[in-house]
C-alpha positions in Angstrom: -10.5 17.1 -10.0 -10.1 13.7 -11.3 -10.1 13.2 -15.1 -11.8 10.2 -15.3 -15.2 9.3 -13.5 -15.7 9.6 -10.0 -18.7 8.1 -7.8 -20.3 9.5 -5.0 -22.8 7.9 -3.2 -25.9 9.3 -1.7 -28.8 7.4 0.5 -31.6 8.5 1.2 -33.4 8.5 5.1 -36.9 8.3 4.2 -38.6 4.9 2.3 -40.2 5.8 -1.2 -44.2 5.7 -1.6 -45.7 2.1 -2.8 -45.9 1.1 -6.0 -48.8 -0.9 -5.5 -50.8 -0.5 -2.6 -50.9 -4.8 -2.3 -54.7 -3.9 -0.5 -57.4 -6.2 -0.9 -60.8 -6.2 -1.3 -62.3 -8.2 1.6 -66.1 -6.9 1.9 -68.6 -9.4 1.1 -72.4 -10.7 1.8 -72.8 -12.0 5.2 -74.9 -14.7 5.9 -78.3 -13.0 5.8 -81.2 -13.7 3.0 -80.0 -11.4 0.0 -76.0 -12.9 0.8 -74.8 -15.2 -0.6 -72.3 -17.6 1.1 -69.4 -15.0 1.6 -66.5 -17.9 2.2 -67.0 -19.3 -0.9 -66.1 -15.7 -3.0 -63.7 -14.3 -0.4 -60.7 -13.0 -2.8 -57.7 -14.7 -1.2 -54.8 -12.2 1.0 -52.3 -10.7 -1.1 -49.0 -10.0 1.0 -46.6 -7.1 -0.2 -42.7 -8.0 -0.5 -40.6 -6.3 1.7 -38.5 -3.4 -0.3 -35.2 -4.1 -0.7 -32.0 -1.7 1.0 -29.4 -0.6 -1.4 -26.0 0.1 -1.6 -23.2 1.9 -4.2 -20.1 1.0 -5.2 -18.2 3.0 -7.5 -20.9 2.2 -10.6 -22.8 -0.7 -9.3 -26.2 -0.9 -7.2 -26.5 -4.1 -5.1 -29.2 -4.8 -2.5 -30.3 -8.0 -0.1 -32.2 -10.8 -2.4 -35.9 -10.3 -1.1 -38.0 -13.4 0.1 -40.5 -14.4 -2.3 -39.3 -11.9 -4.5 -38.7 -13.1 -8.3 -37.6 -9.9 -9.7 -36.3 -6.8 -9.5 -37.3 -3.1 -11.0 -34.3 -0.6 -11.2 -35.9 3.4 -11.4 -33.5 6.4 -12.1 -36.0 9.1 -10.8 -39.5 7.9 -11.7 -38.6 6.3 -14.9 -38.0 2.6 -15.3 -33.9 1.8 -15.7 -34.1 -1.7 -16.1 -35.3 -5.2 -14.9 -32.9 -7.9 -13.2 -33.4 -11.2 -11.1 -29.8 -11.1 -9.7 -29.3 -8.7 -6.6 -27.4 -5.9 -8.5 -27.0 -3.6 -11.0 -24.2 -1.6 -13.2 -24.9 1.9 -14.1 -23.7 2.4 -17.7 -24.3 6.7 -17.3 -20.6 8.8 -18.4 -23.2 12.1 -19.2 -21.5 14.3 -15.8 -24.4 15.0 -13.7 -26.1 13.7 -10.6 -28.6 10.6 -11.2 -30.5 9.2 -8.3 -31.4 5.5 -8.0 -33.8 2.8 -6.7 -35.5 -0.4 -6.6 -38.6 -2.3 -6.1 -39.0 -6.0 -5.5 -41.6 -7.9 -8.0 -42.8 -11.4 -8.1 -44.9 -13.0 -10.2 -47.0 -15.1 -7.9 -50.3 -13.3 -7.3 -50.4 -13.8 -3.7 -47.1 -11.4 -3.5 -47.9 -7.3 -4.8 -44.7 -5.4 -5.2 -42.6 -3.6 -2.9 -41.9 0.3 -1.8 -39.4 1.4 -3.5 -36.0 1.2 -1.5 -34.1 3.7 0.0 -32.3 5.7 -2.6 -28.4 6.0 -3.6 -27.1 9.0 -5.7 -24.5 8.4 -8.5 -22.4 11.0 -9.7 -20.0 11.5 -13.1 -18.1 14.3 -12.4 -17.2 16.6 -15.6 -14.2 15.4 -17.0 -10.7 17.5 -16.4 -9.1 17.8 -19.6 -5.1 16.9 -18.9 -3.6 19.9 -20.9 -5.5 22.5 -18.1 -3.3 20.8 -15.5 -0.1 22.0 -14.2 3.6 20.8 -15.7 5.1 17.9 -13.3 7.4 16.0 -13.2 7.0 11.8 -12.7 10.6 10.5 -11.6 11.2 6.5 -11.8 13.4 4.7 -9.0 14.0 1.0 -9.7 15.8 -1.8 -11.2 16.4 -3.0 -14.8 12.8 -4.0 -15.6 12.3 0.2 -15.0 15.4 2.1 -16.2 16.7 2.0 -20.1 19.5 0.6 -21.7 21.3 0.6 -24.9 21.5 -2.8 -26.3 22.7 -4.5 -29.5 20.4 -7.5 -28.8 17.9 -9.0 -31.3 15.0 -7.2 -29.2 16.8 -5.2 -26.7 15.4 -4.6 -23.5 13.3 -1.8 -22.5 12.0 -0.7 -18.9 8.7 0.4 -18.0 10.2 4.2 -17.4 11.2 4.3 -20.9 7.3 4.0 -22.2 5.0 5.7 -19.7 5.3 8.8 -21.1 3.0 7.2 -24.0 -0.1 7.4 -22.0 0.2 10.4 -20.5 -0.2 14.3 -21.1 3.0 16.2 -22.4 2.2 18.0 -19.3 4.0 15.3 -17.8 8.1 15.5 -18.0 9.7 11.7 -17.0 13.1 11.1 -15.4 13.8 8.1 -15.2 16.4 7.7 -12.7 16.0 3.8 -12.0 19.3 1.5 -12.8 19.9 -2.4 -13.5 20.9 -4.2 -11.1 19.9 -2.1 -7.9 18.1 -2.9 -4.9 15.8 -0.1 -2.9 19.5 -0.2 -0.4 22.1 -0.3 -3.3 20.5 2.2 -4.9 20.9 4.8 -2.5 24.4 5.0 -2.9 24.2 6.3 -6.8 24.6 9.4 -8.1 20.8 9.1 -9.7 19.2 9.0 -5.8 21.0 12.3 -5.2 19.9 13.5 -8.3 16.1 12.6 -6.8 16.7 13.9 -3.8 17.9 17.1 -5.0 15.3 17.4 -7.5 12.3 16.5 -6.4 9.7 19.1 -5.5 5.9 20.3 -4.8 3.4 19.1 -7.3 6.1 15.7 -8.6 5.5 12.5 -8.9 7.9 9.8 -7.7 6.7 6.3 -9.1 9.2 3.3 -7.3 9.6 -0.2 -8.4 12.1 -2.3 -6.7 11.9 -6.1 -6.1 14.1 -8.1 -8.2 17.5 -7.6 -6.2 16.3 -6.7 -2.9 15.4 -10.6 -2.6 19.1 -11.1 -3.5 21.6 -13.3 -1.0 23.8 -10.6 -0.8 24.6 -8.2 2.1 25.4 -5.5 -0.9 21.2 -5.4 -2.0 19.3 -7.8 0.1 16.3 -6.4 2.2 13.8 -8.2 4.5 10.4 -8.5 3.4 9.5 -9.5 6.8 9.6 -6.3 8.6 7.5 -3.1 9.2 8.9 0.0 8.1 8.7 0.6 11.7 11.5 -1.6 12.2 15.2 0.4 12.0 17.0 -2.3 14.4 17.2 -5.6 13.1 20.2 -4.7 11.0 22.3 -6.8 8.2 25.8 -5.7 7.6 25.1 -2.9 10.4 22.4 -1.1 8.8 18.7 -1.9 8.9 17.4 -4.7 7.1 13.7 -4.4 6.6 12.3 -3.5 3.1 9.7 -1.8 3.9 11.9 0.3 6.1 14.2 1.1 3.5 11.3 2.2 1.0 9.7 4.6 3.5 12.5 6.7 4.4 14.4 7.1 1.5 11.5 7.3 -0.8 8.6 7.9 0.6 9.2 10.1 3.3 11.9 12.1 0.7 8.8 12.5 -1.7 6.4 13.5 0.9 9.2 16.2 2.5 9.5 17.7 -0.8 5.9 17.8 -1.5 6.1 15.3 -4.2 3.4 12.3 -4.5 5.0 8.5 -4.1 3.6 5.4 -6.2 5.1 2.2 -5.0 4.5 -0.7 -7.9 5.2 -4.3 -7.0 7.7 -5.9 -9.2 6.9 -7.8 -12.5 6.9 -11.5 -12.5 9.6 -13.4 -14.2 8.6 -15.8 -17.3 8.3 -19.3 -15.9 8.2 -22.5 -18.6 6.5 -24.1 -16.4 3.8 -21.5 -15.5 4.5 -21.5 -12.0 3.9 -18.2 -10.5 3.2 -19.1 -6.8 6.9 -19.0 -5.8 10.1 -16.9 -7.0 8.8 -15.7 -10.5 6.6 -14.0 -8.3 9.4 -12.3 -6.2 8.1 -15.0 -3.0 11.5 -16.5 -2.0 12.8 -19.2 0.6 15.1 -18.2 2.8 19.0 -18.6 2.1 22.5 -18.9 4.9 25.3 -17.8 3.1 27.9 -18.1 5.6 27.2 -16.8 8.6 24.4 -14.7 7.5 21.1 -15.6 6.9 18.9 -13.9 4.2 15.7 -14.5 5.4 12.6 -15.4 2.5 9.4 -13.7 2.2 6.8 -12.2 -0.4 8.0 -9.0 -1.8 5.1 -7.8 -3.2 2.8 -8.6 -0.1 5.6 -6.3 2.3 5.3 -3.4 -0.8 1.4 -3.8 -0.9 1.2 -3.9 3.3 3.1 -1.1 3.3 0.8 1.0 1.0 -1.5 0.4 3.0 0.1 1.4 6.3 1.3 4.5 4.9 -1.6 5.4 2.4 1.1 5.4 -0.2 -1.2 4.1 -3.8 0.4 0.9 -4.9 -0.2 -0.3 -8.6 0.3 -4.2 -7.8 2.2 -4.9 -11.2 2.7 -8.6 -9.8 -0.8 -9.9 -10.0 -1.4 -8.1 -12.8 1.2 -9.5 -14.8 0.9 -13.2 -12.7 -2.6 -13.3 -14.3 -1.8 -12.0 -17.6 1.5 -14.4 -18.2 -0.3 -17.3 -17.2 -3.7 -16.6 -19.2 -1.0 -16.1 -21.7 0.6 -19.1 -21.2 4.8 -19.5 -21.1 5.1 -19.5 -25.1 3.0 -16.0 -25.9 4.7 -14.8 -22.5 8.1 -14.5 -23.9 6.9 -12.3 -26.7 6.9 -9.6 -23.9 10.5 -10.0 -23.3 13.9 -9.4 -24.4 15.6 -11.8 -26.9 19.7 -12.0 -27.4 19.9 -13.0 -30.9 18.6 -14.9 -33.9 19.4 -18.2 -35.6 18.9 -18.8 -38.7 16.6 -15.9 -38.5 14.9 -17.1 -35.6 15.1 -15.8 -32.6 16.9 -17.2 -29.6 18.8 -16.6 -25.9 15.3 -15.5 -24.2 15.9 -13.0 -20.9 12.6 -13.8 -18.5 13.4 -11.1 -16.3 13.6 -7.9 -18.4 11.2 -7.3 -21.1 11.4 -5.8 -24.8 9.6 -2.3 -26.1 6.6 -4.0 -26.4 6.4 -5.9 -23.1 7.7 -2.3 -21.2 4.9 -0.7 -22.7 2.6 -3.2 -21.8 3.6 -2.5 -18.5 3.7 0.9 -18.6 0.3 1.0 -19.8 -0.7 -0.9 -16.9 0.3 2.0 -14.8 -1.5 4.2 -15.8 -4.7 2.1 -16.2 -4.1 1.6 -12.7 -3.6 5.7 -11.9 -6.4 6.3 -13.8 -8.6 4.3 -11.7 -7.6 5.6 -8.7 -7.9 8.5 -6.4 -4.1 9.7 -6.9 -3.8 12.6 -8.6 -1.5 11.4 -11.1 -4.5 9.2 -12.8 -5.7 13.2 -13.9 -2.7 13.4 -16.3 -3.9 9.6 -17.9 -5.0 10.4 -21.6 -8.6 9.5 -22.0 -8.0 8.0 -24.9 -5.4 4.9 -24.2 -5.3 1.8 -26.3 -4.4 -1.9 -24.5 -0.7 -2.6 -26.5 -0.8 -5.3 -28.7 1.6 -8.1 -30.1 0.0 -7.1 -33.9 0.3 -2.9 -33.4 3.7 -3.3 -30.8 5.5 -6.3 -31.0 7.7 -5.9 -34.1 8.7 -2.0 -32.9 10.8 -3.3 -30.4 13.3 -5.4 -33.2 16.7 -4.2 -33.3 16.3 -2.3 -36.5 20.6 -2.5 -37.1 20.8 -6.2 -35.7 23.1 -8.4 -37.7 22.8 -12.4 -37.2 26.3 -13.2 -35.8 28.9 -15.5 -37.7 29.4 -17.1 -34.4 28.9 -20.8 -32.9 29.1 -21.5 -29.5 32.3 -23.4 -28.5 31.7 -27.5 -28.7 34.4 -29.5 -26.9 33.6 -32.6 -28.9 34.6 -31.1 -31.8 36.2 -27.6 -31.6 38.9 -28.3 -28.9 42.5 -27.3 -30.6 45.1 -29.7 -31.2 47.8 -27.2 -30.8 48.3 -27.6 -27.0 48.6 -30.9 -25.2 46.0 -30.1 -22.4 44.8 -32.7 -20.1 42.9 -31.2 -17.2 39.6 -31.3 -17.1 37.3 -28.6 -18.9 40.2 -26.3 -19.5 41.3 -25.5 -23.1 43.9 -23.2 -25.2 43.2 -21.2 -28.2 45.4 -18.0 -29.5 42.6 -15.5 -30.9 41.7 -11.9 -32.3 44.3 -9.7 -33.0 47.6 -12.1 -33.4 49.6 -9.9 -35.1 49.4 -13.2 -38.8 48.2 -15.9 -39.2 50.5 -18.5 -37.2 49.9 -19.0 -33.5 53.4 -20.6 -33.3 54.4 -17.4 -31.1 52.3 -18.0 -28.4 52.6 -20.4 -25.8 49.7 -22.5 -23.8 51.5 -25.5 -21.6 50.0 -27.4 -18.9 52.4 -28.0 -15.6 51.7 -29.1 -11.6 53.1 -27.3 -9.0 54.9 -28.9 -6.1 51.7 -29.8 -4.2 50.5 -31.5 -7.1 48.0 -29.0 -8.7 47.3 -27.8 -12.1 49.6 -24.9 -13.5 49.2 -23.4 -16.7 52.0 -20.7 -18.5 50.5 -18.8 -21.0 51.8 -16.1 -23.2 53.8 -15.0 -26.2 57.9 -15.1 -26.7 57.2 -12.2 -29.0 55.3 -9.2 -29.8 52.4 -10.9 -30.8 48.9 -10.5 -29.9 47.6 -6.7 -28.2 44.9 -5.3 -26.8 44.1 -1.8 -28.3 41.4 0.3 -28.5 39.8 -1.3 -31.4 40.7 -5.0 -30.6 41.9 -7.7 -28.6 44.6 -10.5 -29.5 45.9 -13.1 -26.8 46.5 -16.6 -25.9 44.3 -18.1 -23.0 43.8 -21.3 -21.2 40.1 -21.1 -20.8 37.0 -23.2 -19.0 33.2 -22.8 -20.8 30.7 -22.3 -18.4 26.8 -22.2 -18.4 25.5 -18.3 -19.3 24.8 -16.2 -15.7 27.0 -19.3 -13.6 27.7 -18.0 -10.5 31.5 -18.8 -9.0 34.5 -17.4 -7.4 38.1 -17.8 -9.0 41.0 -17.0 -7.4 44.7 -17.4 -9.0 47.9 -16.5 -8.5 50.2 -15.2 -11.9 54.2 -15.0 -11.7 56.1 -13.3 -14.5 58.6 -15.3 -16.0 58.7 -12.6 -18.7 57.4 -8.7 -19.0 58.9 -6.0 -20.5 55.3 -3.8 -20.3 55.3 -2.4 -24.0 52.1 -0.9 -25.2 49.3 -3.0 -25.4 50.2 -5.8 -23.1 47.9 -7.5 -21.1 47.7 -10.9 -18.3 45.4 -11.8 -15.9 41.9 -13.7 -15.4 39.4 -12.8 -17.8 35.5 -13.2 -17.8 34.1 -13.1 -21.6 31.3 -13.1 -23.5 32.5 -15.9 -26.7 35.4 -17.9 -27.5 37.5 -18.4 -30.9 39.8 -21.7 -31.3 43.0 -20.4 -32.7 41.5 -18.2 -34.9 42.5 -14.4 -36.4 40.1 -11.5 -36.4 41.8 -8.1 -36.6 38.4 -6.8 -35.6 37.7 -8.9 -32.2 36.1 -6.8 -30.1 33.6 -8.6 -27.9 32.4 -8.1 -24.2 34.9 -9.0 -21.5 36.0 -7.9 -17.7 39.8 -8.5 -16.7 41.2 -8.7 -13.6 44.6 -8.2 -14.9 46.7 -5.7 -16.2 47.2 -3.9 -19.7 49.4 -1.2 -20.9 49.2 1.7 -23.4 51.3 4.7 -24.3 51.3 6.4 -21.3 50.5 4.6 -18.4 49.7 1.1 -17.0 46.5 -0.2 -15.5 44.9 -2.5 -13.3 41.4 -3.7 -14.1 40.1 -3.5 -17.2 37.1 -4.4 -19.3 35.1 -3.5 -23.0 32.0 -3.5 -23.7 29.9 -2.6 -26.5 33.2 -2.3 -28.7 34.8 0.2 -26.2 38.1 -1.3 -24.2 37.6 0.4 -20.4 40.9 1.0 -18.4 40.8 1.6 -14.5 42.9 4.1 -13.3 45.0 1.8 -10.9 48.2 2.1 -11.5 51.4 0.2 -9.8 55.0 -1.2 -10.9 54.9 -4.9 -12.5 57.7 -6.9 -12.5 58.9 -10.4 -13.3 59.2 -13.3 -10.3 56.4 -11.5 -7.8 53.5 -13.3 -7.6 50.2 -11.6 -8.0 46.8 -12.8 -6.7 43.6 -12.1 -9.1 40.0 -12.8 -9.0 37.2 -12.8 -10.4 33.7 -13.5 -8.4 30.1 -13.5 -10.1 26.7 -13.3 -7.9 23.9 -13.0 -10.5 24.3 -9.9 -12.3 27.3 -8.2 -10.2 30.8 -8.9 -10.9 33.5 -8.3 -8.8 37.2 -8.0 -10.1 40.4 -7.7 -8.1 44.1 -7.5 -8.1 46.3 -7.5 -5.2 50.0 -7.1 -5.4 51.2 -7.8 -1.8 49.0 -5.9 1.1 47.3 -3.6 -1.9 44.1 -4.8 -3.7 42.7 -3.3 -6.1 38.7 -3.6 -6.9 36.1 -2.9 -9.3 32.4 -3.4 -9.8 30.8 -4.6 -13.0 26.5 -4.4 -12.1 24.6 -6.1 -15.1 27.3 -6.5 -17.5 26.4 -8.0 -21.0 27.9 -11.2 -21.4 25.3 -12.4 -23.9 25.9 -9.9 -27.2 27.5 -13.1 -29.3 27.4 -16.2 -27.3 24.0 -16.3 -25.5 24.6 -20.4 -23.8 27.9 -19.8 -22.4 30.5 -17.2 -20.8 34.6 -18.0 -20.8 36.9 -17.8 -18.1 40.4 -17.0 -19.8 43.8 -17.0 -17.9 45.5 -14.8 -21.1 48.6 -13.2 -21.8 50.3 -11.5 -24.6 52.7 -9.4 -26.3 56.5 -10.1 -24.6 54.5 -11.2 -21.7 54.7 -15.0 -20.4 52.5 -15.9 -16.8 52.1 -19.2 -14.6 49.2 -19.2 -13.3 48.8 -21.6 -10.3 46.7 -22.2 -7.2 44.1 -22.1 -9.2 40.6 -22.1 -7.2 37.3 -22.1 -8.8 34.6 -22.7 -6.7 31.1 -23.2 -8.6 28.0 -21.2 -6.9 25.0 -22.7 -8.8 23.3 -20.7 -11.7 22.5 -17.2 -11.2 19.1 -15.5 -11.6 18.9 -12.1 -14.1 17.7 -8.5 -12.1 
């Protein structure tokens, strides 16, 4: 039994008795000797209004407007509920019980009487269920990074809509949140968390599923078609099928159903667009895009999630138009407040994220939810407190600050004016620096030169002639020829690196390096900031291939293989919005790894680095150097 009200509507067969009979008078004198003259005092024909018909709707009476008719008299039972001139009526009752309703047509002009009464409609407010007499559930969350958690060091870190539902709802109610940044409804199947939901999942659950963001990317590894009926299993992309709403029914609705489990699909959120403009990809409705030989057809995203609600009777909360209309009654400059902010300057705040939102804007959403639920007919709304409060900016904004945030000591890296003089660099947007960990104060060990190969193109040998520099697990020091590029760019590099030196003691490291800032020939025994390596680095025990840190902690990959001087190696590093794709191949063997949503923004929020580095005994040439620029990304 729902916890909230619910309507029922009830109407009646039989028309009620007049009001007024509308019967005139119409004897007289006739024209004999006591008469008098009975044209002259006839009382003139009083025609009675036609009574209205009336229908419910949920709380609200309407009925056809009535010709001649002025007026309108509402009656609950016999007694008067209220007059109205418009052609409905809201019933304002929450008292459970059974009230039934209906109207007579008025007018004011004496040649009209009023109506019958209408035919009758019966509204009903069910008692309301209280949520702690309910049964335990559980309400697992699929999605994407504007659903799943993280653990941030931003400014105001961001927060998914999983993370706050449970808020609004009885402690009856256990949440998993299963959902992941950076997945689409296909990528996602192939994580340990849809297992997890599969094999956990049962009679009486909720699943609640919100993907979107990446199912509209370009790439065969997450795209979907929003085209297609979830009928549809043989178009196919990258030999499996294609359509979206395909992909949503089977492995999520249909899972939840088999299990006995209820699904709620929810459109995804908009992004925050400066320019207000919600009518095209801030709203998830793309164009379509050929990417080689494959073309990623365009579509509305949250028109294939809402038509396949409806073909499948599956309750969809349509988060898009809610927040479309909110961010745009809003405007672009109160939007933002719901979203998730990198850093500050000068204490103010600064690097906004327009996809993924803050504690305050996930709560907002969350609260939507269950607004939603609670309006609805799925049994989920019963577990809705009766009581929730509408977040605001005054009561939730400032929870979401990063309580342990520090304002970095860090600039981003100007060419004009921070560009070392220590290495005679010519080409084009590349740079050298010796940073971090350096082993003193002089970066006379370390070697950045600029050469051209025999066809002419740009070399660069890079290293140290001495133990300098390391990578360990508290900190980084290396030298690097490096190019800035914009924040989220998305590009390919490929380069080869030949050993001239390598003797492969502990805490060596070469390769091709994405990173999050940049210091100009600058010490810091404590650098420690976000990076992924296609490369190599060494430690006590063993040698690796592929490597990365983030949040402080330096990641090896267990790939492991011999290194030696005059072979040429082939790294690369490729970056499709918020995947990143490292590799390493040492003749017919490459080695791979998968970074999905990766924070390159924890200290430089404008720009990320590409670093061909070296250290530590170790001196490269890199040539056949290939960057190919792939536009600027979009966030999950």
């Amino acid at each position: 039994m729902k916890k909230k009200k619910l309507f029922s509507l009830f109407v009646a067969a039989c028309m009620g008795a007049a009001v007024f009979a509308g019967c005139a008078d119409n004897s007289g004198g006739g024209n004999g000797d006591g008469g008098g003259n009975g044209g002259d005092d006839a009382t003139p024909s009083v025609t009675q209004l036609a009574a209205p018909q009336i229908s419910l709707s949920e709380n609200v009476i309407s009925w056809n407007a009535v010709t001649n008719a002025d007026g309108y008299t509402v009656y609950q039972g016999d007694t008067v509920a209220g007059t109205v001139t418009a052609t409905s009526y809201t019933i304002s009752i929450s008292d459970p019980g059974s009230y039934t309703f209906a109207v007579v047509a008025t007018s004011n002009d004496e040649k009209y009487s009023d109506s019958d009464k209408s035919n009758t409609v019966t509204y009903t407010v069910e008692p309301a269920t209280d949520p702690e007499e309910l049964p335990e559930t559980t309400v697992y969350f699929v999605g994407d990074s504007t659903v799943c958690s993280f653990s941030d060091a931003y400014y105001l870190p961001r927060y998914g809509y999983g993370t706050q539902f449970e808020n609004f709802v009885s402690d009856k109610v256990t949440v998993s949140n299963l959902a992941l940044s950076g997945r689409s409804s296909y990528s996602f199947l192939s994580e340990d968390n849809y297992d997890t939901l599969v094999n956990s999942i049962g009679e009486g659950d909720y699943i609640i599923i919100g993907f979107g963001h990446n199912d509209e990317k370009a790439e065969t590894e997450r795209y979907t078609n929003p085209n297609l009926p979830y009928t549809d299993s043989t178009t196919l992309i990258n030999g499996r099928a294609a359509s979206f709403a395909y992909t949503l029914y089977n492995y999520y609705i249909k899972v939840a159903e088999d299990a006995g489990a209820t699904p709620i699909l929810c459109t995804p959120i908009v992004r925050a667009n400066s320019s207000d403009n919600y009518e095209g990809s801030s709203a998830h409705i793309t164009e379509t895009a050929t990417v080689g030989d494959i073309e990623f057809a365009g579509g509305d995203y949250a028109k294939a999630i809402r038509d396949l609600g409806a073909a499948t009777d599956t309750t969809v909360v349509d988060l898009t138009a809610i927040t479309k209309a909110d961010y745009a009654a809003l405007g672009y400059d109160k939007a933002v407040d719901y979203h998730a902010w990198t850093a500050t300057k000068n204490g103010v705040r600064s690097g906004v994220d327009t996809t993924h939102t803050n504690m305050y804007g996930a709560k907002m959403n969350a609260y939507h939810i269950a607004s939603e639920l609670a309006k609805s007919d799925n049994p989920l709304g019963d577990y809705v407190l009766g009581d929730i409060v509408k977040p605001t900016y005054e009561a939730d904004y400032a929870a979401g600050i990063n309580s342990e945030y520090k304002e970095p000591d860090y600039t981003p890296f100007d060419p004009a004016t921070d560009k070392s003089a220590n290495w005679t660099i010519t080409a084009d947007g590349w740079y050298g620096t010796a940073m971090g960990t350096l082993g003193g104060n002089s970066v006379s060990p370390f070697i950045i030169e600029q050469g051209t190969d025999a066809a002419g193109g740009i070399t660069f040998k890079v290293g140290s002639s001495d133990d300098k520099g390391k990578f360990q697990s508290s900190s980084d020091g290396f030298a690097a020829a490096f190019m800035q590029i914009e924040h989220n760019r998305n590009f390919e590099i490929t380069v080869d690196v030949t050993l001239e030196n390598y003797t492969g003691i502990k805490q060596t490291g070469f390769g091709v390096m994405l990173r999050d800032d940049i210091l100009v020939d600058e010490r810091d025994d404590t650098l420690a900031s976000n990076y992924v390596a296609a490369g190599v680095v060494t430690s006590d025990s063993a040698l690796n291939i592929l490597f990365s840190r983030e949040s402080g902690k330096l990641n090896k990959e267990s790939n492991t293989a011999a290194i030696a001087t005059g072979v040429t190696y082939t790294v690369k590093i490729t970056r499709t919005n918020q995947t990143v794709h490292t590799s390493f191949t040492i003749g017919d063997v490459t080695y791979m790894n998968t970074y999905t949503d990766f924070d390159f923004a924890a200290r430089d929020n404008e720009f990320d680095y590409i670093c061909l580095f070296a250290n530590r005994e170790t001196v490269a040439t890199f040539s056949n150097i290939q960057y190919v620029d792939k536009g600027l990304g979009v966030d999950a």
